[in-house]
Structures are given as structure tokens and as C-alpha cells.
C-alpha positions in Angstrom: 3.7 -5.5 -2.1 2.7 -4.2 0.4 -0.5 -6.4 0.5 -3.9 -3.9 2.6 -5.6 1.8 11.1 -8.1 5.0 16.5 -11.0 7.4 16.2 -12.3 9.5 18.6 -11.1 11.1 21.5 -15.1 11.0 22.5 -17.2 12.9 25.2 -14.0 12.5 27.5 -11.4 14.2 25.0 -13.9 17.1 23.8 -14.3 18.3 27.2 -10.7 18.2 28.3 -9.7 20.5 25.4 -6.3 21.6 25.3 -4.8 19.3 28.2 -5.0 16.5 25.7 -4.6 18.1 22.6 -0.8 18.0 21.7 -1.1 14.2 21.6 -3.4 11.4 19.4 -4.2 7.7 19.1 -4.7 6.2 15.6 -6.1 3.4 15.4 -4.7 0.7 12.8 -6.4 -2.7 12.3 -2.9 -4.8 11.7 0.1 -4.5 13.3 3.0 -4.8 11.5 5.9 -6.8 11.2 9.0 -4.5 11.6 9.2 -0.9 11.4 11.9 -0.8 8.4 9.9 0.8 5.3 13.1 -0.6 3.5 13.0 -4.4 4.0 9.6 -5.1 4.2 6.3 -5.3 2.1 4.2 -4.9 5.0 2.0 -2.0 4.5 1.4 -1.4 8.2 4.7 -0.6 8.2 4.1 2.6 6.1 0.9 3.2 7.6 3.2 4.4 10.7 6.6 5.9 9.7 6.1 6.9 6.0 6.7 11.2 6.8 6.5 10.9 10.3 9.4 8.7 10.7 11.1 8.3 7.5 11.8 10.7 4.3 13.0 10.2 1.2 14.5 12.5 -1.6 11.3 13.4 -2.4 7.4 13.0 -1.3 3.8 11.9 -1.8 1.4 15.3 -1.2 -2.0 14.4 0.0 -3.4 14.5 -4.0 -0.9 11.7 -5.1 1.9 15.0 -6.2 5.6 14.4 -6.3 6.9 17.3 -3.7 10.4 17.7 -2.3 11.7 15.9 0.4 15.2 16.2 1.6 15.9 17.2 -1.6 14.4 20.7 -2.0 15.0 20.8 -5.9 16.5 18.8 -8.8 17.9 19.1 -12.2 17.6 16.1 -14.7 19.7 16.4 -18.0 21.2 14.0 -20.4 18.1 12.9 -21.6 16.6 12.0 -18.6 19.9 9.9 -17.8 20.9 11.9 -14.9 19.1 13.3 -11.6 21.4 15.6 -9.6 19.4 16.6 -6.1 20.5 19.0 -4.2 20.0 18.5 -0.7 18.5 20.2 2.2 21.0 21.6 5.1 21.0 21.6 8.6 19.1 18.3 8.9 20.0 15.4 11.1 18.9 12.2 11.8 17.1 11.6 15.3 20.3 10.0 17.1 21.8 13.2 16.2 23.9 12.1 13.2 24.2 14.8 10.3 22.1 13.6 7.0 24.4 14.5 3.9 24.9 13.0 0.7 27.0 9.8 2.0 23.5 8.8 3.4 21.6 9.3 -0.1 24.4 7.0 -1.8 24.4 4.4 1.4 20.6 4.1 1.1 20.2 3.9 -2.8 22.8 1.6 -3.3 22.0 -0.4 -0.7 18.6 -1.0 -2.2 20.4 -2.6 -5.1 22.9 -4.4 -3.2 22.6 -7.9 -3.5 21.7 -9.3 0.4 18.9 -6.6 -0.5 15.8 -7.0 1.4 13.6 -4.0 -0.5 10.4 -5.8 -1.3 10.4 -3.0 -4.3 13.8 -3.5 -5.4 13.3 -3.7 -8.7 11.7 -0.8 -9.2 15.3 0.8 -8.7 16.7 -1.1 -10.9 17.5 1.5 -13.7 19.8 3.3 -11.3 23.7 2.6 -12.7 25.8 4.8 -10.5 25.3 7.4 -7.3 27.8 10.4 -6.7 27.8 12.1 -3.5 29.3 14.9 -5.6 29.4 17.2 -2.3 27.7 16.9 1.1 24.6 18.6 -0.6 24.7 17.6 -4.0 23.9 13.8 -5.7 23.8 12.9 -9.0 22.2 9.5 -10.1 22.7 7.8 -13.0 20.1 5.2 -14.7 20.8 3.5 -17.5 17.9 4.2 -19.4 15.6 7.0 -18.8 12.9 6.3 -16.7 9.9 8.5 -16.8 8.4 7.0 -13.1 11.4 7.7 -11.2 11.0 10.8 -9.1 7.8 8.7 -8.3 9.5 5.6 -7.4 12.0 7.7 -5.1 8.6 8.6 -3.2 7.8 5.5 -2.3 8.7 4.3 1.5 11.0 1.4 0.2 13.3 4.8 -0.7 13.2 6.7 2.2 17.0 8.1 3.5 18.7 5.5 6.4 22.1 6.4 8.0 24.7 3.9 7.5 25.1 4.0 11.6 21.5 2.5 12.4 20.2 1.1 9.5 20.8 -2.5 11.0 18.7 -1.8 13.2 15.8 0.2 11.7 13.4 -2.6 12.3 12.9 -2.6 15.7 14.3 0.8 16.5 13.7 3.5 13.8 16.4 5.9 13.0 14.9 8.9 10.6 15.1 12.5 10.0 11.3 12.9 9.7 9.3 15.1 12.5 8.4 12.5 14.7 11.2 9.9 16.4 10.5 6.5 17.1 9.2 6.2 21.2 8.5 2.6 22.3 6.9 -0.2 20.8 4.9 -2.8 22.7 4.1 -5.6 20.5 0.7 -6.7 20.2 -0.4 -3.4 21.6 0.6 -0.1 20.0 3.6 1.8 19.0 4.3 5.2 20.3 6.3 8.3 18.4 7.0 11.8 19.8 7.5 15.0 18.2 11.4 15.7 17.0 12.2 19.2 18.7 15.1 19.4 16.1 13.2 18.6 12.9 14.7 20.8 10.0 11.2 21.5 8.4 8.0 22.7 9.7 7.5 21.3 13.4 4.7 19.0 14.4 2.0 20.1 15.9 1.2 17.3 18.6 3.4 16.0 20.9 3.1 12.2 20.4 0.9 10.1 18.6 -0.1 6.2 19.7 -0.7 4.0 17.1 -2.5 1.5 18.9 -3.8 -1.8 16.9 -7.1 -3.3 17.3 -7.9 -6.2 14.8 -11.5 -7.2 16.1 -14.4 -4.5 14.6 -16.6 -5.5 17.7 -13.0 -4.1 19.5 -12.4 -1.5 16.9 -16.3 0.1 17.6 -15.6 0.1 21.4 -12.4 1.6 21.6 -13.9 4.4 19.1 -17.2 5.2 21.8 -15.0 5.1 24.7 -12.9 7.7 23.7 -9.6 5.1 23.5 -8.8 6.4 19.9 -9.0 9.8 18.3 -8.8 8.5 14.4 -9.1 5.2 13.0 -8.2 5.4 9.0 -9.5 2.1 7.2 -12.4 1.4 10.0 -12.8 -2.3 9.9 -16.8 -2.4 10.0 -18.2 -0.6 7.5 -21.3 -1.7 8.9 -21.4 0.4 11.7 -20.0 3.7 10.0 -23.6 5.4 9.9 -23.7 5.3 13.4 -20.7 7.4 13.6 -22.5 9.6 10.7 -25.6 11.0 13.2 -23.2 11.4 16.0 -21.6 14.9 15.9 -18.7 14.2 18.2 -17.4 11.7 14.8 -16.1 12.8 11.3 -16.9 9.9 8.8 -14.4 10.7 6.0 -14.7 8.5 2.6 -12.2 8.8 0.5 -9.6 6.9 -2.1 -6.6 4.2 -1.8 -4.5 3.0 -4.4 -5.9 -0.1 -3.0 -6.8 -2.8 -6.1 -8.0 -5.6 -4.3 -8.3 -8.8 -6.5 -8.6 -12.4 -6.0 -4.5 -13.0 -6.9 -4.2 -16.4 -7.7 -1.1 -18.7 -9.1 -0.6 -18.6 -12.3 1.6 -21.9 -12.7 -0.9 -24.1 -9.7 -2.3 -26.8 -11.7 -5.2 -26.2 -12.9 -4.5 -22.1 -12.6 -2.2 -22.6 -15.1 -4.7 -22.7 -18.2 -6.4 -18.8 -19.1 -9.4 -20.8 -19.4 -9.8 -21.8 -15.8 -9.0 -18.2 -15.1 -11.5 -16.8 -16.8 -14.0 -19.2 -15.9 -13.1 -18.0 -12.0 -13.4 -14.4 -13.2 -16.5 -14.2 -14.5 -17.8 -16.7 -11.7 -17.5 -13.5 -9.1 -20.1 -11.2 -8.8 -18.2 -8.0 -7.9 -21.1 -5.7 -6.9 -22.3 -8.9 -4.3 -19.0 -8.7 -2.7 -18.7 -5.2 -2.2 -22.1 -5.0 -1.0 -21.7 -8.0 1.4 -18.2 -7.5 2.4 -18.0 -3.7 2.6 -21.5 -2.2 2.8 -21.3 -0.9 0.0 -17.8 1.0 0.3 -15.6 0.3 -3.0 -15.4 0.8 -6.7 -15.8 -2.5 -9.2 -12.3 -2.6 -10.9 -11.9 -5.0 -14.5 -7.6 -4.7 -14.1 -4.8 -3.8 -11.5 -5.1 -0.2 -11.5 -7.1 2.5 -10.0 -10.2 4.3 -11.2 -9.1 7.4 -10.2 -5.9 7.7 -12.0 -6.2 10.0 -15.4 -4.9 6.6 -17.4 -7.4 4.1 -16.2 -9.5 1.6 -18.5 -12.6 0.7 -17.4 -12.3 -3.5 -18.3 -14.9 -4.7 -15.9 -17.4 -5.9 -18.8 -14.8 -8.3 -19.9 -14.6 -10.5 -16.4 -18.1 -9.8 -16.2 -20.4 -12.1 -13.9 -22.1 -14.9 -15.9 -21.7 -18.3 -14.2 -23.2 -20.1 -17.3 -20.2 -18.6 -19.6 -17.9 -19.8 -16.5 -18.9 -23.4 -16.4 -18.6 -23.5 -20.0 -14.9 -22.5 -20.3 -14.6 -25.2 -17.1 -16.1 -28.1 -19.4 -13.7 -26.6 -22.3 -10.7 -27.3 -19.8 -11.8 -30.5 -18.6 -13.5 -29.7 -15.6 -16.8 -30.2 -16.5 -17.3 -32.3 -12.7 -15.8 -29.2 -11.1 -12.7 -28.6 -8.9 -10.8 -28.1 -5.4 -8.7 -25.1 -4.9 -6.9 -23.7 -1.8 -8.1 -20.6 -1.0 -5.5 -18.8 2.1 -7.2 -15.4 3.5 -4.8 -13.0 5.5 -6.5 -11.0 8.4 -8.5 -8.0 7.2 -11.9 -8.0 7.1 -12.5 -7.5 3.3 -10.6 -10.7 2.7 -12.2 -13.1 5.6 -15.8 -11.6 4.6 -15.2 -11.5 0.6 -13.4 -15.0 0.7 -17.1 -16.6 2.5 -18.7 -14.4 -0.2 -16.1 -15.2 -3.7 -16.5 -19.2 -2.0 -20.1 -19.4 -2.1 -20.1 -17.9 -5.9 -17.4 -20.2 -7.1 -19.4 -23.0 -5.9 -22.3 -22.3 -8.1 -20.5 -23.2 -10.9 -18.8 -26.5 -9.5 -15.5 -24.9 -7.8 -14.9 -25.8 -4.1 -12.6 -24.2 -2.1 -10.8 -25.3 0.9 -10.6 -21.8 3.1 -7.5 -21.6 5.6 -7.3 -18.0 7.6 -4.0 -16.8 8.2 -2.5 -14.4 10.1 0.0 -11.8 8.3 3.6 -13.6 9.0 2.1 -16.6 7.8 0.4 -15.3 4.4 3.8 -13.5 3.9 5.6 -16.7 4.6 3.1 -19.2 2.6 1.8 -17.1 -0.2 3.8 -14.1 -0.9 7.4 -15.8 -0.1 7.0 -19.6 -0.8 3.5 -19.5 -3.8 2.3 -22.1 -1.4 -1.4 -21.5 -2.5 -3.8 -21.2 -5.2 -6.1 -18.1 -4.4 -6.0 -15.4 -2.1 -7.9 -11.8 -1.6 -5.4 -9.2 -0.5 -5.7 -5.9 -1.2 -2.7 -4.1 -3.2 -1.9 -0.3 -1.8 1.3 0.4 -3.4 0.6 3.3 -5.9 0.3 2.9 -9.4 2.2 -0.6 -9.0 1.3 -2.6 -12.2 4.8 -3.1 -12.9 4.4 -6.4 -10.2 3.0 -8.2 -13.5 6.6 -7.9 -15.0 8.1 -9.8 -12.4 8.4 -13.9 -13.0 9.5 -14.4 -9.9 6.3 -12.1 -8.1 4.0 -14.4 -5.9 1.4 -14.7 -8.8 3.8 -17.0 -11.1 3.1 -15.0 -13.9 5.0 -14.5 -16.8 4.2 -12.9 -20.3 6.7 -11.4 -22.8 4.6 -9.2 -24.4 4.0 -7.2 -21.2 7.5 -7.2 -20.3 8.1 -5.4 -23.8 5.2 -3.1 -23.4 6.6 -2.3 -19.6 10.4 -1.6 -20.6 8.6 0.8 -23.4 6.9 2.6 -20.6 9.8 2.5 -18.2 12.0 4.5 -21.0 9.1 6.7 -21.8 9.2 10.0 -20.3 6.5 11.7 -23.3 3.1 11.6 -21.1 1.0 10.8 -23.8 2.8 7.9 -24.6 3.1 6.2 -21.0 -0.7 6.9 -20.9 -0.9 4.8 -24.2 1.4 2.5 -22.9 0.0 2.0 -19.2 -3.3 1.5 -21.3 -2.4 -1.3 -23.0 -0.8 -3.4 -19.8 -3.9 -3.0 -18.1 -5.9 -4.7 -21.4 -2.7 -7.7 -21.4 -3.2 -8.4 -17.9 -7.0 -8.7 -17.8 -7.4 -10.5 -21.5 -5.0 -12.9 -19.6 -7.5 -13.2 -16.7 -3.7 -13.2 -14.0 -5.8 -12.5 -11.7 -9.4 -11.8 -10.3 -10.2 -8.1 -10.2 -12.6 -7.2 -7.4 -12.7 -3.7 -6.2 -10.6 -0.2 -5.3 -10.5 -0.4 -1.5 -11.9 2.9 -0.4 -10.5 4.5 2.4 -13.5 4.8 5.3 -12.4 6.4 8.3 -13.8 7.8 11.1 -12.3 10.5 13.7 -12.8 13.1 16.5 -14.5 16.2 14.4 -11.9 18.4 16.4 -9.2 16.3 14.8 -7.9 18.5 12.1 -5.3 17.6 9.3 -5.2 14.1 8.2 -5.2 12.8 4.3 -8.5 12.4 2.7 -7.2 10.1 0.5 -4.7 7.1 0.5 -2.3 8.3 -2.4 0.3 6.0 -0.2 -0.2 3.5 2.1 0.5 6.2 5.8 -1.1 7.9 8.4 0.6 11.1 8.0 0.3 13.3 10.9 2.9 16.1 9.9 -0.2 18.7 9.2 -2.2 17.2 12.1 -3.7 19.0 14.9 -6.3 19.4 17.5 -8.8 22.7 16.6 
């Protein structure tokens, strides 16, 4: 998981025109961990390498569309058994090694290999054997078809590493995508500059900064002064209609694949009965939290997937807000004098403000909640690593990523046979009607089991010079991809 950004070049940019305008600073509200897309969950770490850094076989396209990569076509045969790519020529990686079909097998299998530290690892699961068949030409092998799998390969726990700096992708980034990993200064920023030997289309800027401001007081400042040309995911919402009657500003609102819910653990005392679940689910107000947390920006959400996506079932009615219903099912669990919960909130401002807000509303119906703010390493350490905690808010941007619930060993302790059957079904299925059928009925097996609270869709708000041309609307992936960007 990858639990869930620099605007304006102001008055001082717009009049220097083009002496400033092969380069840009984003602004990003976390910083992340590592830089490895590979061996991280992170998804700052996306945010700044997926397509400028890193590719994989094949891509996400601004709409969410699966488009080639450094494969520029495949065949798929056997009945959807086996995926030969043929690869793209001429490309190297940006330490001048030569990207061939060694480097498909090296990555793909290493993602499978057991020291393995892919945080989506099991989504490659179904792959049996790789082939370097010639320096352009793979073939993969799954053992059972699996109708998601070009989209898997697009995700940035798949992008192509070189055997010769892989070990050191974390701190030094070593891709083939149009920009090439500059400096990093941590707690600060982290610089890329264009890749004069990219095999594709070249980038139009010259560098990009991607500098990280975590306070929104910060985050407004930077924006007005002119420190940051583009700041995806704006941290205050609140202030966003200031940017709106200001025509230096673009304020862009768009979509993530962003579910954010109130995860809890499954197997944490209490948590462990559906009752108390449900009784926590229909204690939230979702509609309060949006409007007290985001101003407004975000989309109710009744299950883990997005309202946008053609498959979607709109479940919100059955967790809805009734706090008389909820201390009922408490009584009916034996909680009738009310109970203490942990509640850990990583950095964002959607969990910090929504956790005071979700708090408030499970103590009307007799839940406390001990609050403890965390920083990013520690939530990964303490909640996602070690289940050391009984509710959270995180926001999930992985796309399409309900397969998580299939996982016993995932950080929500949750574990149901029937939507492991209903999830191998779908992961065989390659007839669209049917996975539509079958991704229907997960969503309605995770929310009549209440795993987890379902808030809201994050939407993506983000603000940016208006003669900033060329970045994603939309979130189909967590990134900030700047390979179309440019200065009008």
C-alpha cells in the first residue's frame, strides 16, 4: 500500500518568462522514504519517479489506459497463459548500461524472489517462468490466466531495474525514464534533470525540484511567493478559493484512486466481532468529515473501491450514519458502558483533521479513542509492518487495489474464504463482464463484513502556475508525471 505534493512560479516567474521556463518545482506534502518504487509502499515514492524516473513494460495514460512502455507491443496466446513483449531498442539505462531482456527477467523475477521487498508482491504472483527469448523479446508464463496483468505490470512496484544498480535504487535511482535522478537533500527536496539520451519523446524542461512542504500555513506561502510552480494534492483545501480569483493560479480538481477509510484490525480485541465493526461504521458521519476535513473536496465511498471506475457499487446506505443503530449493536456485543480504542494518525492532513472529527463522533455513542500522531516511518513501522494499533485513517492510492482484502497477512488482519474464492475467480477471469460481476460482489463481502470504515475518494485538488502546461488531471496512479510538461 502505498498508504496517501509546489505551485506557482508567481508574479516573479511570469515575468521572467523563458529564462525560467525549462525548469519547475512541485510541491509534495510528504517526503518519502526511499526512492525504490520496488521495495517500498510509500506512495511519495511514486509521486516522484513513476515515468520520470522509472518505466515498466507498460504504462498508466493520464485516463487510467494501459499504453506501452518499454515494451512497444505484445502478443498473449495459450489462453491467456503466455505474454511475449517485444521490447523497445536503442534504450539505455541512465548510467549508460543497455536495457534488454536480461533486465525484464532480473526485475520480474526478482519481485518474486524470496528476500523480496515489493510491497505488491503478490500481485505477481501468477507469473511461473520468464524467458529472455532474445535481447528484445520476453515471454512470461503465469500459471493461470490472469485477466489484471498488463495492469499489474503498470504499476511502479514493476518498473524495469538493471541488475548493476538495483542495490542501490533507494538512495540513488538508476532508470531509463526521461528524467535521471540529480541530488536528494533530505528533509528538503529532491532534484531530477532531463535525460539527453532518453529513447522516447524528450522532456521538455530541464529539471524539475520536488521540494516537500508538510505544514499548509508553509504550503500557502511557498505557493504566493513564487517558491513552487505546482503543488498536486494542496494540503489546505481551505484556502484553494483564494487561488480560484487569482489569475496567476490554475485550481485543478480532479480524481485519485484514493479510498480513504478508517482501516482498523480485524483480529484487536474487541475489533474482532462484525458487530463492533458495524457499530463504528455507522457511528461516522461521512458527509461531516468531508466537510470539516476537506472543505468539501471528496466523494462518500460505502467499500474499497472507486466511484469512478465503470464496476463500482454504490454501498454507502449500508454503513450509513445512525448512532442509535450503533450503540445498539455495541449493547449486542457487550459494550453497552462503551469502549477505549487506539486510534494512530499518519501525517496528512485528511487523517490528523478527520481523526479529531471520526473521535468526536465515536464518542457520541460511548467509544473513546486514545489519538497518537505519527510520522510516516513510524505508521509504517507500527501499523502497516507490526498491526500495532486498532484504527487508523490512511488514504489508499494504489489503483483498483481491492485484492489487499485477500491477503491474511495485510495490516488489517483480515481473513475471509469466501472472498479469497470470489478473488481467485476474478484473477482467472479474463471475460469483462464477468470480472465486473465478480469485482461486484468483493466490494458487497467486504462492506457486509464492515473490515473496515469507508470514508471518502480522496480527490485530487491542486493548484499551479496557469502558464504551467501539461500535468495529469487526474490521479489514475499515485505520480507527478512531468514527461508532457511544459512552460506556455
Amino acid at each position: 500500500m502505498k498508504p496517501v505534493l509546489t505551485l506557482v512560479a508567481g508574479a516573479c516567474a511570469l515575468l521572467a518568462g523563458p529564462a525560467l521556463a525549462a525548469d519547475v518545482t512541485i510541491g509534495m506534502q510528504l517526503e518519502p522514504p526511499a526512492l525504490d518504487p520496488t521495495a517500498g509502499a510509500a506512495a511519495a515514492i511514486d509521486e516522484i519517479v513513476y515515468a520520470n524516473v522509472f518505466e515498466g513494460l507498460v504504462r498508466f495514460a493520464p485516463d487510467g489506459s494501459i499504453k506501452p512502455g518499454l515494451a512497444e507491443s505484445w502478443e498473449i496466446t495459450d489462453g491467456g497463459l503466455v505474454y511475449t513483449f517485444k521490447l523497445r531498442e536503442g534504450v539505455t539505462f541512465h548510467d549508460g548500461t543497455t536495457f534488454d531482456a536480461e533486465d525484464v527477467k532480473f526485475s520480474l523475477d526478482r519481485i518474486a524472489a524470496e528476500e523480496s521487498a515489493n510491497a505488491q508482491k503478490a500481485l505477481y504472483a501468477s507469473i511461473l517462468e520468464v524467458v529472455a527469448l532474445d535481447p528484445t523479446t520476453v515471454r512470461v508464463t503465469l500459471n493461470q490466466p490472469t485477466g489484471g496483468f498488463l495492469f499489474n505490470l503498470a504499476w511502479g512496484d514493476a518498473v524495469i531495474v538493471a541488475p548493476e544498480s538495483a542495490a542501490a535504487n533507494a538512495t540513488d535511482p538508476v532508470g531509463t525514464g526521461p528524467f535521471k535522478f540529480s541530488k536528494w537533500v533530505k528533509g528538503d527536496s529532491v532534484e531530477i534533470v532531463k535525460n539527453d539520451a532518453y529513447w522516447g519523446d524528450a522532456a521538455k524542461l530541464d529539471k524539475a525540484t520536488f521540494k516537500f512542504i508538510s505544514d499548509p500555513n508553509a504550503a500557502f506561502a511557498a505557493v504566493m511567493a513564487g517558491d513552487i510552480d505546482a503543488f498536486p494534492g494542496f494540503p489546505a483545501p481551505e484556502i484553494l478559493e483564494q487561488f480560484q480569483s487569482d489569475p496567476r493560479f490554475l485550481v485543478i480538481v480532479g480524481s485519485t484512486e484514493g479510498e480513504t477509510i478508517l482501516a482498523t484490525n480485524n483480529k484487536a480485541g474487541p475489533l474482532a466481532d462484525v458487530r463492533v465493526r458495524a457499530a463504528i461504521a455507522h457511528a461516522i458521519d461521512r458527509q461531516a468529515i468531508i466537510d470539516g476535513a476537506l472543505y468539501g473536496y471528496g466523494t462518500p465511498i460505502g467499500t474499497h473501491f472507486a466511484p469512478h471506475n465503470p464496476a463500482y457499487v454504490d454501498l454507502t446506505l449500508q454503513s450509513a450514519y445512525d448512532p442509535e443503530f450503533s450503540k445498539k449493536l455495541l449493547a449486542e456485543a457487550g459494550h453497552a458502558e462503551g469502549l477505549t480504542l487506539r486510534l494512530k494518525l499518519p501525517p496528512p492532513s485528511y487523517a490528523r483533521r478527520g481523526g479529531e472529527i471520526i473521535a468526536a463522533q465515536l464518542r457520541e455513542v460511548g467509544i473513546e479513542t486514545e489519538i497518537t500522531n505519527l510520522e510516516w516511518a513510524g505508521w509504517l513501522e507500527e501499523v502497516f509492518k507490526n498491526k500495532d494499533y486498532d484504527l487508523t485513517i490512511v488514504s489508499h492510492t494504489e489503483p483498483m487495489d481491492i485484492g489487499i482484502y485477500a491477503r491474511d497477512d495485510y495490516y488489517f488482519n483480515y481473513a475471509s474464504d469466501e472472498f479469497k474464492v470470489v478473488h481467485a475467480m476474478l484473477e482467472r477471469s479474463t471475460d469483462e463482464a464477468e470480472r465486473t460481476a465478480l469485482l461486484q460482489a468483493l466490494q458487497r463481502i467486504i462492506a457486509d463484513d464492515y473490515v473496515n470504515g469507508y470514508l471518502f475518494q480522496l480527490a485530487r485538488t491542486s493548484v499551479q502556475n496557469a502558464k504551467l502546461k501539461g500535468l495529469w488531471k487526474h490521479s489514475p496512479t499515485q505520480a507527478n508525471d512531468l514527461t508532457k510538461a511544459y512552460w506556455e
